[in-house]
N, C-alpha and C positions, 0 to 999 in steps of 0.2 A: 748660543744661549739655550738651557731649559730648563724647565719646569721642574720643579721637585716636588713629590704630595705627603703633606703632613701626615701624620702616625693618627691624626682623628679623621680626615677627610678618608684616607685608606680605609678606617671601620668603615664610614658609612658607606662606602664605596661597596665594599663586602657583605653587609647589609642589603643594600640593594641587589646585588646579584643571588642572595641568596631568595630574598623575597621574589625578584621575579622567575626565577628558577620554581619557588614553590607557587607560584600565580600558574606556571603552565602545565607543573606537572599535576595540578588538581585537577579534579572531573567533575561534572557538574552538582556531583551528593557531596564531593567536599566540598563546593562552595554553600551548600544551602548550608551543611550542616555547621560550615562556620557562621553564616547567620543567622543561628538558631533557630532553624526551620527542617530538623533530618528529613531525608527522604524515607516513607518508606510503601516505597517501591517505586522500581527503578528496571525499567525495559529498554533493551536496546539492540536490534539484531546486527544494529551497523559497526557499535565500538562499546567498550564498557564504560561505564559510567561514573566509576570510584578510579580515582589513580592509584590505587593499587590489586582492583578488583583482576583476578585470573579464572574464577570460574564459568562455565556453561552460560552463555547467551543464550542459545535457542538449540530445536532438537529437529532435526528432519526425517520423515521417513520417505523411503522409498518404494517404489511401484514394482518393481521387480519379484522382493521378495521378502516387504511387509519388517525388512531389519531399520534401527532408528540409529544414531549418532549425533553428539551433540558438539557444537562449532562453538569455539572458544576463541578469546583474543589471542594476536599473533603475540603479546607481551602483555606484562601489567598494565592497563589502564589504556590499553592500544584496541586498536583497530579487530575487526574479526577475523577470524582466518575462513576467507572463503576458499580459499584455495581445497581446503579440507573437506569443504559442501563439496567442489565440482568434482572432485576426486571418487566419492563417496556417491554422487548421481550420477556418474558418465555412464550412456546408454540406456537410461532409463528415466523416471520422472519420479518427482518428491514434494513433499508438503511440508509446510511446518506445521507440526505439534504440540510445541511445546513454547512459549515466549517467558524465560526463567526471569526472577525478580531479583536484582544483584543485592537488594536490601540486606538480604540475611534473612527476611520475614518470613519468607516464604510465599509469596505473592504471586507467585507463577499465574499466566495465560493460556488457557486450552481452551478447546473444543467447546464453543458455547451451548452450553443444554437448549431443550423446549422449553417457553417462555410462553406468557400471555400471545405473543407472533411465533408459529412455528418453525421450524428453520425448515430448510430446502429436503432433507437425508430422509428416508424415510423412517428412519425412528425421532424424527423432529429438532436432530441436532442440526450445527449451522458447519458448514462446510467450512473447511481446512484453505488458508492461502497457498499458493503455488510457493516455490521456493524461487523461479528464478525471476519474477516479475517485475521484479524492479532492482535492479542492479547501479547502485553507484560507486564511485570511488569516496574515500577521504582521508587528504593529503596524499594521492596517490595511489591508495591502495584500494583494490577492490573489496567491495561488501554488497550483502543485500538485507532490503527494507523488506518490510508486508505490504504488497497490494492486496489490495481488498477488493473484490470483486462482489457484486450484488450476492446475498445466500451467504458471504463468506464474515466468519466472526468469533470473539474472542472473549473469554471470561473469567472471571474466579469470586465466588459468591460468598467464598467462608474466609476471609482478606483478614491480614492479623494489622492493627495500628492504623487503620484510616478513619477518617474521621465519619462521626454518626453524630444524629442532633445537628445543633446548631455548631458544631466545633469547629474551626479554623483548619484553611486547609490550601494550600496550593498547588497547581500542575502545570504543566507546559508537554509539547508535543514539536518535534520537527516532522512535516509533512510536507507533502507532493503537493504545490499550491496549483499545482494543473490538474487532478485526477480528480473528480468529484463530482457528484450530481443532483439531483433533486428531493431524492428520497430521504427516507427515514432510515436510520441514522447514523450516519459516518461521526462519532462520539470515541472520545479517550478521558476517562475518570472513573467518576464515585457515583453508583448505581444502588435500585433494587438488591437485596440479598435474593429475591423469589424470581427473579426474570420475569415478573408481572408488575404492570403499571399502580404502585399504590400510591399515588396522589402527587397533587404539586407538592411541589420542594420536595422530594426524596431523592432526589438526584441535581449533582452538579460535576460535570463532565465538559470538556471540550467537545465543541462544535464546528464541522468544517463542510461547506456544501451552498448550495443558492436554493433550498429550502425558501418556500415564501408563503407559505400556509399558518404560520405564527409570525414569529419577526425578521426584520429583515434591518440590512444598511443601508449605507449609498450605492446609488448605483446599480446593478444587475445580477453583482456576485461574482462568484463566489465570498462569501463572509466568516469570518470568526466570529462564532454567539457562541453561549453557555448552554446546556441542553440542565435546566432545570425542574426536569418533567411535565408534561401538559403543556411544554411552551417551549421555544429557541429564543432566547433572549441575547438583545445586544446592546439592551442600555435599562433605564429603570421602567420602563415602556415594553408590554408586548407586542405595538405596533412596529417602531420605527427610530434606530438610531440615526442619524446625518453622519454622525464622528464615524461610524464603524464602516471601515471602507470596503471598497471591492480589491479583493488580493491576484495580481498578477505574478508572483516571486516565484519563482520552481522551487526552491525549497524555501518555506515558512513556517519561522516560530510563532508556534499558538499559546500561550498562556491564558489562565485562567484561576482563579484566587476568590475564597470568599472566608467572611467573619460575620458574627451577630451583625447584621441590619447593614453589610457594608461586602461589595463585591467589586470586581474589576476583570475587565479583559486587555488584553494586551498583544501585540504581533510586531513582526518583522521578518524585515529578508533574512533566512537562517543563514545565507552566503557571506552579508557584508553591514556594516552598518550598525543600531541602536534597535532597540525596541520602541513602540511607541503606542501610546495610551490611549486606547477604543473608546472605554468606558473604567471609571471609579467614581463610587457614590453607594447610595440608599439601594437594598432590596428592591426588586421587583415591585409595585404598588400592588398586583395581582390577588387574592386570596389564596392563603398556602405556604409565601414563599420571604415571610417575615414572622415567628421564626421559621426555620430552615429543619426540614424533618429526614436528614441523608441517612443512605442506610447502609453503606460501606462495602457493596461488594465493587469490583473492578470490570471494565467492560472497554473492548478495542473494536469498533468497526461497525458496532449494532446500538439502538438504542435501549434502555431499559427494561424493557418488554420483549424482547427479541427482536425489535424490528430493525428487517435486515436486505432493506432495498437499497441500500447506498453504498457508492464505490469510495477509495480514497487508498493512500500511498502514507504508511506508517515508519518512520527509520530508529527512532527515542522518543524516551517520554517516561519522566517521573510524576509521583505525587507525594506531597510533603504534609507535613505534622505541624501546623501553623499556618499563620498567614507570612508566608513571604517579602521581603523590602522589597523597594525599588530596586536599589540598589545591590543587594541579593541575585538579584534577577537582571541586572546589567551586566554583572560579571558574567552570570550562565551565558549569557547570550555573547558576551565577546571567546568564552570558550568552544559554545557551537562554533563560530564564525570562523576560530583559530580551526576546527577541524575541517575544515575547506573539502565540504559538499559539495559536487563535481557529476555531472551527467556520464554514461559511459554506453557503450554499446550495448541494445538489444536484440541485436542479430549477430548470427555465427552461420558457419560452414561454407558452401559454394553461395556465392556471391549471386545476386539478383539486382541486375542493372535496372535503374528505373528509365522507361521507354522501351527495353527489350520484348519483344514477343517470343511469349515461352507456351509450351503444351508440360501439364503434370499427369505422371506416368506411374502408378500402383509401381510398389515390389512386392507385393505379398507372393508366393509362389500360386501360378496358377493363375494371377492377372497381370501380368505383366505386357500385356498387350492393351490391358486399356487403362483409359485416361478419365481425367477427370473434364465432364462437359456439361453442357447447357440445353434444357429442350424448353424451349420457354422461358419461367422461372425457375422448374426444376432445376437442381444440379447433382449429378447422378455421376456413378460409372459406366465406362462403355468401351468398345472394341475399338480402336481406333488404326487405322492404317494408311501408305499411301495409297492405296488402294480404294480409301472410302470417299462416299460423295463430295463436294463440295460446300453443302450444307454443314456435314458434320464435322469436317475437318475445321470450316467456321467458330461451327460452338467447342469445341476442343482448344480453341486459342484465342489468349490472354495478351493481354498489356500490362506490365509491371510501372504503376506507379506510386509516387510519392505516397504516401499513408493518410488517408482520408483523416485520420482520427491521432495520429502522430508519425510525424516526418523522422522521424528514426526508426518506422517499419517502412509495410508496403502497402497497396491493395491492391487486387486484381479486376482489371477492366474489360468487359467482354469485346472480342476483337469484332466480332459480325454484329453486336447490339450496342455501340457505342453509347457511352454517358451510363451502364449500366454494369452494377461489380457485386462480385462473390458479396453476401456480408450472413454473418448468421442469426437465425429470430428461432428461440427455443433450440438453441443450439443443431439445429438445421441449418445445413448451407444452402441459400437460395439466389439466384439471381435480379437484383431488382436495381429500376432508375436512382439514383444521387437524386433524395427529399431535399440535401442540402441542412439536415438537421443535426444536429450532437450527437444522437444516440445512432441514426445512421454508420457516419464518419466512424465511429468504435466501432460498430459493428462490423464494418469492410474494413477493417485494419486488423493487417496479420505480422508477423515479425517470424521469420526466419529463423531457425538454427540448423547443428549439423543433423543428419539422420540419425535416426533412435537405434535404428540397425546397423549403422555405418553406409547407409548408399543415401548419395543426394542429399535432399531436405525434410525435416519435418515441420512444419507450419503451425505455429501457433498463437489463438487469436489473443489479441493484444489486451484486452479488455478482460481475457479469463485465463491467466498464465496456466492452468489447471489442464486447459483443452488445447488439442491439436486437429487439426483435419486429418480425419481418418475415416475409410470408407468400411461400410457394414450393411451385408446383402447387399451390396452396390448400390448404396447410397450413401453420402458422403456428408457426415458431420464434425463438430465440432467437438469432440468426446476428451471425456476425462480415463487416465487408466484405473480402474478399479471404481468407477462412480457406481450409481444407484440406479442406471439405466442400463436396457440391453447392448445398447451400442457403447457401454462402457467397459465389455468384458475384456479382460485380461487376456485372457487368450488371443494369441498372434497380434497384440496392440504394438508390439513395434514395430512390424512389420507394415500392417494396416496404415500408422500412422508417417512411414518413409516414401518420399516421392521423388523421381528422376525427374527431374526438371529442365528440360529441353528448347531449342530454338520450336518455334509452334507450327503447327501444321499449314496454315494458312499466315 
């Protein structure tokens, strides 16, 4: 016996394959914009965000010699081609630039100017993200996000279609729900046009951080609020939502949406699962922020004003022309979910066993006999041999463990002062005891890769993809190639910042 299928069951049979054929190949601006919410603008270093978008993602430069290139999906509506970044960095170090807006608007993200907060550079801009900082796969393939490092951040103040006044408007963000911290302001939205603070309501932007100096959620944090200036909001209260939980997800969608007298936030695991509703309801009660006075430039990693002490982990994120459906925003989310956001390796090269005891050994020509050691708290350069005391060969050697601040690096533990590890403070490497506190834990986390000269390792901290240990006048920091400090100089920085990495002296 079998079955035979009618000439109408057949259409819709065909029908269905063809609709969910177009269900996958959409991105998340087709979906809004068949909910009649366009995007316009649309960041994404990880994959593009139109199913048929093939232009420029993001643009990197490099250390070496100041040239730029821009990383494009490996297909329409696919994945990035990092293969083309690492190609393009090997043996050297890179920033991004440039974060292109797939809208067609022209919405691009650079180099955030001087603002009512100064930036880090000394002509007041905010510093550039490392390129290789955060590295995931999706469906497979490798990509990389923006981490954002304290000082690091991103702009565009003369933004074409976003919303000003009280006008309707939506956003969403997949972020690193582990990378954040207390400060002001790890933000993705609708800012200041001036990068100075002009009053409540000028801004509504995504919030991500345990920030507790305005509003807060349940719990301890980290939270999803709305940064509608003068305030982080997470319900219609600048005190205190219950609904607005603490987020554990490694990667998490952030949404966030407002209209005349009426806002909403929204989250979920960006891996698996539904979205789920923080907050919808009334404005803020606050004065300022009923109506709503937004002034439509774009801002990634900084708050309104330039403030630019907050860390966080950036991979997409649009903003839309309306207030977004639920259901709109159901689909986006099972779109993120279908591109299966995936952890991948943050270390490369010769391998650093955790529990091994290792001594690190300069290449630069002309040090290559000494290491890197301990006199105290200092941590300097110095001559090391078998020859030398027993003291010193002490402070020359390390214990390689687990990553105080994340277990997919490492940190180093002093072999002769037990309980106490490299960590850096003002991008100085110092020696000091485990506070046992967060910002410790980051700071003694390093993550490995291959040497920038081809020998051994180069080291660098985890918290500032930007910076390597590199020693200068034989002293040993945390340096960026090309920064604004003397230990950032260019000259013989890969060399400076490449270390043989050995069984340790003691």
């Amino acid at each position: 016996m079998f079955s035979r299928t009618s000439p109408r069951d057949a259409f819709v049979l065909a029908l269905g394959v063809v609709a969910t054929r177009s269900l996958v190949a959409a991105g998340p601006c087709d979906l809004y914009s068949s909910g009649g919410t366009p995007c316009i603008a649309a960041h994404g270093t990880t994959r593009a965000l139109y199913s048929a978008y093939t232009g420029a993602l993001y643009q990197v430069k490099r250390g070496s010699d100041g040239a730029t290139t821009t990383i494009k999906p490996l297909s329409a509506g696919g994945v990035a081609n990092a293969a083309t970044q690492d190609s393009f960095c090997a043996g050297t170090t890179c920033l991004i630039t440039i974060i292109y807006d797939q809208s067609g608007r022209g919405n691009h993200l650079a180099q955030a100017p001087p603002g009512g907060f100064n930036g880090p550079e000394s002509n007041g801009y905010d510093n550039l993200a490392g390129a290789i900082g955060a590295p995931v796969t999706l469906n497979g393939h490798k990509a990389y996000g923006v981490f954002v490092s304290p000082g690091t951040g991103y702009s565009n103040n003369d933004a074409s279609g976003t919303a000003t006044g009280d006008s309707p408007e939506g956003m969403y963000a997949v972020l690193d729900g582990t990378h954040y911290n207390d400060a002001c302001c790890f933000d993705y939205g609708n800012a200041e046009t001036s990068s100075h603070d002009t009053g409540n309501g000028h801004m509504e932007a995504i919030y991500y951080g345990d920030n507790t100096i305005w509003g807060t959620g349940s719990g301890s944090g980290p939270w999803l609020m709305a940064d509608l200036e003068n305030g982080l909001f997470s319900g219609s209260s600048i005190s205190n939502n219950a609904a607005d939980p603490s987020i554990s997800y490694r990667f998490f969608t952030a949404s966030v949406k407002g209209m005349a007298n009426h806002w909403a936030i929204r989250g979920g695991n960006a891996a698996s699962g539904s979205l789920s509703t923080y907050y919808s309801g009334a404005r803020p009660n606050a004065s300022g922020y009923n109506p709503m006075s937004k002034e439509g430039a774009i801002i990634l990693g900084i708050g309104g004003d330039n403030s630019n002490g907050a860390q966080g982990t950036f991979y997409e994120g649009v903003m839309t022309s309306g207030y977004p459906s639920d259901a709109t925003e159901a689909s986006v989310q099972a779109n993120i979910v279908a591109a299966k956001y995936a952890t991948t390796s943050l270390t490369s090269g010769p391998a650093l066993a955790v529990g091994a005891s290792v001594s690190l050994r300069a290449t630069t020509a002309g040090y290559t006999t000494s290491y890197i050691v301990h006199n105290g708290s200092t941590v300097n350069l110095q001559v090391v041999s078998s020859s030398s005391t027993t003291a010193l060969k002490q402070q020359a050697s390390w214990t390689v463990r687990t990553g105080l601040g994340n277990s997919a690096c490492i940190s180093f533990e002093s072999k002769g002062t037990p309980g106490s590890y490299i960590r850096h403070n003002a991008f100085v490497l110092l020696l000091n005891a485990n506070d046992g506190t967060k910002q410790f834990h980051e700071d003694a986390t390093f993550c490995p890769l291959a040497g920038l000269n081809g020998e051994g390792n180069t080291i660098r901290a985890w918290g500032y993809p930007t910076r390597f240990f590199r020693h200068y006048n034989e002293v040993v920091y945390v340096a960026s190639n090309g920064g604004v400090d003397a230990f950032d100089a260019t000259g013989s920085f890969n060399d400076d910042a490449s270390w043989v990495i050995s069984t340790s002296f003691a």
